[in-house]
C-alpha positions as CSV (number, residue, x, y, z in Angstrom):
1,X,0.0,0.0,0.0
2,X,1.1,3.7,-1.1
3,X,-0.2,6.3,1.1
4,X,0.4,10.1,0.0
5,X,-1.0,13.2,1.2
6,X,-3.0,16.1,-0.5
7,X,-1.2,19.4,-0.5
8,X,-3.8,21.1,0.8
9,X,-4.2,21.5,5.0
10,X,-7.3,19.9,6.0
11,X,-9.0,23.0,7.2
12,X,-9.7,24.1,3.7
13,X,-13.1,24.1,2.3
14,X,-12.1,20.7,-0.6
15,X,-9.1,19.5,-0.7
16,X,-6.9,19.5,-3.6
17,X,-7.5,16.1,-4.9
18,X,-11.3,14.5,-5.9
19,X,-12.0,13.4,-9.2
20,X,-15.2,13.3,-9.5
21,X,-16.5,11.2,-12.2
22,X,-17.7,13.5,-15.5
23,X,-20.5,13.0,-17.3
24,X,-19.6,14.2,-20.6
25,X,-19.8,13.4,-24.6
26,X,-16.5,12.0,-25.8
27,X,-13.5,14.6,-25.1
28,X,-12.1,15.7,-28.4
29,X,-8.4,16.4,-29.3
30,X,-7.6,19.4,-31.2
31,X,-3.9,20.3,-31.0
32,X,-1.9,16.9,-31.6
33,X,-3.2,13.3,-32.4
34,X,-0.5,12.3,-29.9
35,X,-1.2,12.4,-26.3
36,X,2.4,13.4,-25.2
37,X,4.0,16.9,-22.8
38,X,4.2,19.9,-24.6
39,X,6.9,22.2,-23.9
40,X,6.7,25.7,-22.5
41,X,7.2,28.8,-24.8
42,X,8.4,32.1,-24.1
43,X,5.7,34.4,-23.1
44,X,5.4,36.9,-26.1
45,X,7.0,40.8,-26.0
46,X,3.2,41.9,-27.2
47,X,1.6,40.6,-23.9
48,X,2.2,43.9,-21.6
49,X,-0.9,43.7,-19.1
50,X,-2.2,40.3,-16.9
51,X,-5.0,40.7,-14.5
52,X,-5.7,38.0,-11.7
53,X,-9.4,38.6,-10.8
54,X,-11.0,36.8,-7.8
55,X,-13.9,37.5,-5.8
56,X,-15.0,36.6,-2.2
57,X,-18.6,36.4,-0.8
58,X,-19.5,36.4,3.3
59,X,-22.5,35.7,4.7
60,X,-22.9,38.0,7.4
61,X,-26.1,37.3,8.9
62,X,-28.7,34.4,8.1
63,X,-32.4,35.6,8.7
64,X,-35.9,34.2,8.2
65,X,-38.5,37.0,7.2
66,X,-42.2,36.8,7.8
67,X,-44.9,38.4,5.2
68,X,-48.6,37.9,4.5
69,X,-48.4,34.8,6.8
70,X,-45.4,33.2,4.3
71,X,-41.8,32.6,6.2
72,X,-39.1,33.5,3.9
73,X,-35.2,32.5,4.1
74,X,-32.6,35.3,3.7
75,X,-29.7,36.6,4.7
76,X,-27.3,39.9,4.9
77,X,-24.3,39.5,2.6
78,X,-21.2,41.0,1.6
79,X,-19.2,40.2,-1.9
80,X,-15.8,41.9,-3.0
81,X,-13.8,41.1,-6.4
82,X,-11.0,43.3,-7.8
83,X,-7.9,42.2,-10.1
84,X,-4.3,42.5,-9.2
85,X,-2.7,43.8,-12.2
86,X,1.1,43.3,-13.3
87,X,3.9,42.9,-16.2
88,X,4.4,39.6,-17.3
89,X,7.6,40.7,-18.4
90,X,8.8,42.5,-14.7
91,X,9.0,45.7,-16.1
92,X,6.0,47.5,-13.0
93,X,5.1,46.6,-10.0
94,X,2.0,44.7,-9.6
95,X,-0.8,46.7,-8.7
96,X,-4.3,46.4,-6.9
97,X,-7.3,47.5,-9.0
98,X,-11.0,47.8,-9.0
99,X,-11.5,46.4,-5.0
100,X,-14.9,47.0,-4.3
101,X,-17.7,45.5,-2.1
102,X,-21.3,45.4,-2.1
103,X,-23.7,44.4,0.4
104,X,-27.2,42.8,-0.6
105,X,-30.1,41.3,0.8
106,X,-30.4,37.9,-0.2
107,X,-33.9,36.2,-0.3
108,X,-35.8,33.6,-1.3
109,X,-39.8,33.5,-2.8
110,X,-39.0,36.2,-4.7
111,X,-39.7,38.4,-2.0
112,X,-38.8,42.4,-3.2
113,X,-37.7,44.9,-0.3
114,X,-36.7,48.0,-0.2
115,X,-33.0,49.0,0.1
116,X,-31.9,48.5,3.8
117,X,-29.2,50.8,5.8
118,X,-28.0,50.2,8.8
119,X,-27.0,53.2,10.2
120,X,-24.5,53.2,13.2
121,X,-24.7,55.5,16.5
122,X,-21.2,57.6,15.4
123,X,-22.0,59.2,11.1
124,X,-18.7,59.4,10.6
125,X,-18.9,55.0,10.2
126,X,-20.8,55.3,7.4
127,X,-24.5,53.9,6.6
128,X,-24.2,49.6,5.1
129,X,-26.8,49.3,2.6
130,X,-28.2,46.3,1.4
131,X,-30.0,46.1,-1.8
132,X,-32.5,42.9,-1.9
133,X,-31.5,40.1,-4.6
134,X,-34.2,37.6,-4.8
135,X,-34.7,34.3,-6.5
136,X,-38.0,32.3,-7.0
137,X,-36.5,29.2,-4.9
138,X,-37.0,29.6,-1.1
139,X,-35.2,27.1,0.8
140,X,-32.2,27.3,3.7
141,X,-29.9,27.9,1.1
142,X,-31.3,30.0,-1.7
143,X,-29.3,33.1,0.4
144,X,-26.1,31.6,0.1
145,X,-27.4,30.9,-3.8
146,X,-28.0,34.4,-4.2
147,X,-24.5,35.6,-3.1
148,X,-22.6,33.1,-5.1
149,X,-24.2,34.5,-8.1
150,X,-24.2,38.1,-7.3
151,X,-20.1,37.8,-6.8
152,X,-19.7,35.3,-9.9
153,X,-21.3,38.0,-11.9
154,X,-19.4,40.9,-11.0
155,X,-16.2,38.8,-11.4
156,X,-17.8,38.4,-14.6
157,X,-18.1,41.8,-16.2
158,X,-14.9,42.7,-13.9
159,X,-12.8,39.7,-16.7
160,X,-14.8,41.0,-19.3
161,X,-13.7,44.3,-19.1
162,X,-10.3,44.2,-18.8
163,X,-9.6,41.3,-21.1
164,X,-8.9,41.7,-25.2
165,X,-11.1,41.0,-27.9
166,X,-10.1,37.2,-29.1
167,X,-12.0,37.9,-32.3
168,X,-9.6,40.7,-33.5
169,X,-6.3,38.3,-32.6
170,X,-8.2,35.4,-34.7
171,X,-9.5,37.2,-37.6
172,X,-7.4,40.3,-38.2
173,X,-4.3,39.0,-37.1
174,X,-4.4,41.2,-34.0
175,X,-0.9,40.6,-31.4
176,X,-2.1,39.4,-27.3
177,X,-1.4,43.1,-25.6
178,X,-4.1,41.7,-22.2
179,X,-5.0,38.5,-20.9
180,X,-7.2,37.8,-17.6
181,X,-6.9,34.9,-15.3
182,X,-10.0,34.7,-13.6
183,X,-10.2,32.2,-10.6
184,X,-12.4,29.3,-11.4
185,X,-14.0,27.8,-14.7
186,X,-14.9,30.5,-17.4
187,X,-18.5,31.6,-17.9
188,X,-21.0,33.0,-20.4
189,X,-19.8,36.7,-20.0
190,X,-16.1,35.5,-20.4
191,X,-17.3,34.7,-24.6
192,X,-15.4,35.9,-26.8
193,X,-12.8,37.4,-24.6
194,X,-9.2,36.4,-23.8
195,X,-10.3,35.2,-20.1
196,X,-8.6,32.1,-18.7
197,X,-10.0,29.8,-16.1
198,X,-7.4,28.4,-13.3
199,X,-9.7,26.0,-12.0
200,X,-6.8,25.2,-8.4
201,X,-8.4,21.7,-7.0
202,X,-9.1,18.6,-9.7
203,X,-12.7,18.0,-8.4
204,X,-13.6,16.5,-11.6
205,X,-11.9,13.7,-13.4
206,X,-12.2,14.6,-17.3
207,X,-9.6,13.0,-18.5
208,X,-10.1,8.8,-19.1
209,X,-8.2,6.3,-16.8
210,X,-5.7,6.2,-19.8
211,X,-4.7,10.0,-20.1
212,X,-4.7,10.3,-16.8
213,X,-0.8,9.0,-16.3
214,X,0.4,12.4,-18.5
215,X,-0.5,14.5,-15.3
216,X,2.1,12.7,-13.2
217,X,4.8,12.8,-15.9
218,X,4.8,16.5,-16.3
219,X,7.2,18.6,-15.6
220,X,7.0,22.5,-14.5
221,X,5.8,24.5,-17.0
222,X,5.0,21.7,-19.3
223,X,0.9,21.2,-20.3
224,X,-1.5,18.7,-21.8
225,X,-2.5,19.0,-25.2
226,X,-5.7,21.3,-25.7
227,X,-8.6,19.1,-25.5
228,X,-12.3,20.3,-26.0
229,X,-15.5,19.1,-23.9
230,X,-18.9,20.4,-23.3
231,X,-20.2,20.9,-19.7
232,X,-23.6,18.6,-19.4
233,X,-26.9,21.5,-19.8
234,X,-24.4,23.6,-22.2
235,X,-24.5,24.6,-25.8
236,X,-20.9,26.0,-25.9
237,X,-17.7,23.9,-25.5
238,X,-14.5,24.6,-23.7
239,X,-11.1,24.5,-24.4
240,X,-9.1,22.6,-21.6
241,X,-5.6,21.9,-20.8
242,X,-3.4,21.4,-17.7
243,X,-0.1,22.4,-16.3
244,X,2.3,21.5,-13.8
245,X,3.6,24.4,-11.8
246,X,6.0,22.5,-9.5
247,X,7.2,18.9,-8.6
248,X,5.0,16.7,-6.2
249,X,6.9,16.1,-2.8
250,X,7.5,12.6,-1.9
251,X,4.7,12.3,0.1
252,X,2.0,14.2,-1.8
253,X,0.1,12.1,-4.3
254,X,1.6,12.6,-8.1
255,X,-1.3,15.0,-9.1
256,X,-0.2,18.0,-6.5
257,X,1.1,20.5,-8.4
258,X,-1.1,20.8,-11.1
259,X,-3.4,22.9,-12.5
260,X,-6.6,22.7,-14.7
261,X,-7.0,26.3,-17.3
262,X,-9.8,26.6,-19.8
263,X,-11.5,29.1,-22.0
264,X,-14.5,29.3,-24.3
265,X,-15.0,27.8,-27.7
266,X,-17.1,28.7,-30.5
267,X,-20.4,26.1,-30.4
268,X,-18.8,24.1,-33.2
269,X,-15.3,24.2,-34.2
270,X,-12.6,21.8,-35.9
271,X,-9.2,23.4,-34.9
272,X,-7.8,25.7,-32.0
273,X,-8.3,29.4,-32.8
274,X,-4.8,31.2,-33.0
275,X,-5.9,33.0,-29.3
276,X,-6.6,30.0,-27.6
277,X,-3.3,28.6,-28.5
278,X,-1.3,31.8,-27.8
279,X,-2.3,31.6,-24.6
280,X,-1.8,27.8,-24.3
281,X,1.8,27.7,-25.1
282,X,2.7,30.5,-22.8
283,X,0.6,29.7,-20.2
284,X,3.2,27.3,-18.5
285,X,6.2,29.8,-18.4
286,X,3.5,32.5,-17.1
287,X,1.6,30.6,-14.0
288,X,4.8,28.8,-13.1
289,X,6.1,33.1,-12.3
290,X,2.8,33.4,-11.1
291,X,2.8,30.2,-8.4
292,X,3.2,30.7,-5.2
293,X,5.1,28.5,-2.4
294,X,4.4,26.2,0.4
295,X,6.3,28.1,3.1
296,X,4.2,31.3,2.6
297,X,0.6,30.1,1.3
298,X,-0.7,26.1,2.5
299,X,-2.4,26.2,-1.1
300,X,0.5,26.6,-3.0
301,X,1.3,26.5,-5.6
302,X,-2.0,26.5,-7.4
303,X,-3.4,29.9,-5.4
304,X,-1.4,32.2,-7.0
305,X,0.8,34.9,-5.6
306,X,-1.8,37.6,-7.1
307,X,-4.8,35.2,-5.8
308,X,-3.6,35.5,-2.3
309,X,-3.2,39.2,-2.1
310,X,-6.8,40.0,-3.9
311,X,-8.0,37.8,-0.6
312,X,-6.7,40.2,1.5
313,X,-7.8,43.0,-0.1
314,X,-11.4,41.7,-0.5
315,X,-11.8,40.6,3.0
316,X,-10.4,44.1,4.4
317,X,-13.3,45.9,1.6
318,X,-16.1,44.1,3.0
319,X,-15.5,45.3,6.7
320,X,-14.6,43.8,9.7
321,X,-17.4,40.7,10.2
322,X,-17.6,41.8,14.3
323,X,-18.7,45.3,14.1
324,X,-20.8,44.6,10.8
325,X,-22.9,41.6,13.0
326,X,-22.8,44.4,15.7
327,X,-24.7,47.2,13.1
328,X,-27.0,44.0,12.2
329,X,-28.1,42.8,15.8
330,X,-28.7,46.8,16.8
331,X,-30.9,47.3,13.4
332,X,-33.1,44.0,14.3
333,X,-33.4,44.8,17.5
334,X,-34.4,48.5,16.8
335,X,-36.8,47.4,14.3
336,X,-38.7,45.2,16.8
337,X,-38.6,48.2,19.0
338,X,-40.6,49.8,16.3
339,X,-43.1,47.1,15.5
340,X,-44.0,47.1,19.6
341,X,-44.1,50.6,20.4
């Protein structure tokens, strides 16, 4: 018997390591008929901006709500996302950008209220509002539902906007100036843009029991081939490959260290666009810079050096969790002191 450990500490929310079996159509090999490493390239002179955007919600406070004689599930939430933007090449500084929180309401039935601020004792705090985000579902967790999606969104539009136009480098020839690596798989707003999905624990096992051994064989910076796959429920593919960032330990399993990236593809398509595979080949060279290491993050190397310092700077935008329960508790209670009076 071999006995290895995950990377990951065990307080984490998943580990590192599932594999999940996925139900999917066959996968579909794009790049090479030959299932084999392929090198890292340089990362290209043209590529001058890279923006790491991540997102974090909170669920401050869960609450039931009672109206016409129907109980409701909700909660008061808090969401950040920003990007940490920085030179490929080492030529600036990495910098923070576009940090912002927002605090909503999150309910089930779709129950519509008012915007609600909490207003503290001292002005100079500052009021919290929370705008109410419903959905038709009303269940114990439909709140938590309603956060995910708020932040997902907003992480979204955040990727969309500061990412290039894949259809100018495919069609006109266009050189990679930006590229976005957005934390998690890619999503409907990400079409058409030059987003790509670090997806940092292998939940899912897409690959077949006889692909599978190329993950362990890798070496740092090297990647898959490009494969394509549909998700089950979706019209449009995905472009998928992975890369190792850094050798296993001894006593991790022979999957730690690497890294699952994807990006959209057109609904039907026989070949790899000429963005997709720009950002392919340079993607090893690039997130092995990017990875960060064991003695200074317990996810390393897959949460990346940018990744860990957007956490700190979302958590810091939404408030400290204490006082913000505190505002919440004191507005409850000074509503019931209204509905008695």
């Amino acid at each position: 018997m071999r006995i290895r450990l995950d990377p990951w500490p065990s307080e984490t929310q998943s580990q590192q390591l599932e594999l999940k079996p996925f139900e999917r159509p066959v996968l579909q090999d794009l790049e090479s008929p030959r299932w084999e490493a392929v090198a890292p390239k340089p990362i290209p002179e043209s590529l001058e901006y890279v923006s790491v955007v991540d997102g974090s919600p909170r669920m401050e406070a869960r609450l039931t709500l009672e109206e016409g004689g129907r109980l409701f599930f909700g909660g008061y939430g808090a969401y950040a996302v920003g990007a940490v933007e920085l030179d490929p090449h080492g030529r600036r500084p990495a910098v923070l950008r576009h940090v912002a929180a927002k605090r909503i309401l999150a309910t089930g039935g779709d129950l519509r209220l008012d915007p609600t601020p909490l207003s503290p004792r001292n002005p100079h705090t500052g009021d919290l509002i929370y705008h109410c985000v419903s959905l038709p579902e009303n269940t114990v967790d439909t709140p938590r539902h309603v956060l995910q999606r708020a932040m997902l969104e907003a992480e979204q539009n955040l990727s969309h906007d500061l990412s290039s136009n894949v259809e100018e480098i495919d069609e006109e020839g266009a050189p990679l100036t930006t590229l976005t690596l957005q934390d998690g798989p890619v999503r409907g707003r990400n079409s058409g843009r030059a987003v790509l999905g670090y997806v940092k624990t292998l939940q899912t096992q897409y690959l077949s029991s006889d692909r599978e051994y190329l993950l362990a064989e890798l070496k740092p910076g090297e990647r898959t081939p490009v494969i394509h796959f549909n998700y089950p429920g979706e019209e449009q593919g995905r472009y998928s490959w992975y890369v190792r960032l850094c050798d296993a330990a001894p006593y991790q399993h022979v999957f730690a260290g690497v890294m699952r990236l994807e990006m959209h593809a057109p609904h039907e398509t026989d070949r790899i666009p000429r963005s997709v595979q720009l950002i392919a080949d340079l993607s090893g060279e690039l997130l092995c810079r990017l990875a960060s290491r064991p003695h200074k993050d317990p996810r390393a190397p897959q949460n990346l050096i940018p990744t860990h310092a957007l956490e700190v700077a979302v958590r810091r935008a939404m408030g400290d969790p204490a006082l913000v329960m505190r505002r919440i508790r004191q507005h409850v209670m000074h509503t019931l002191g209204k509905e008695t009076a």
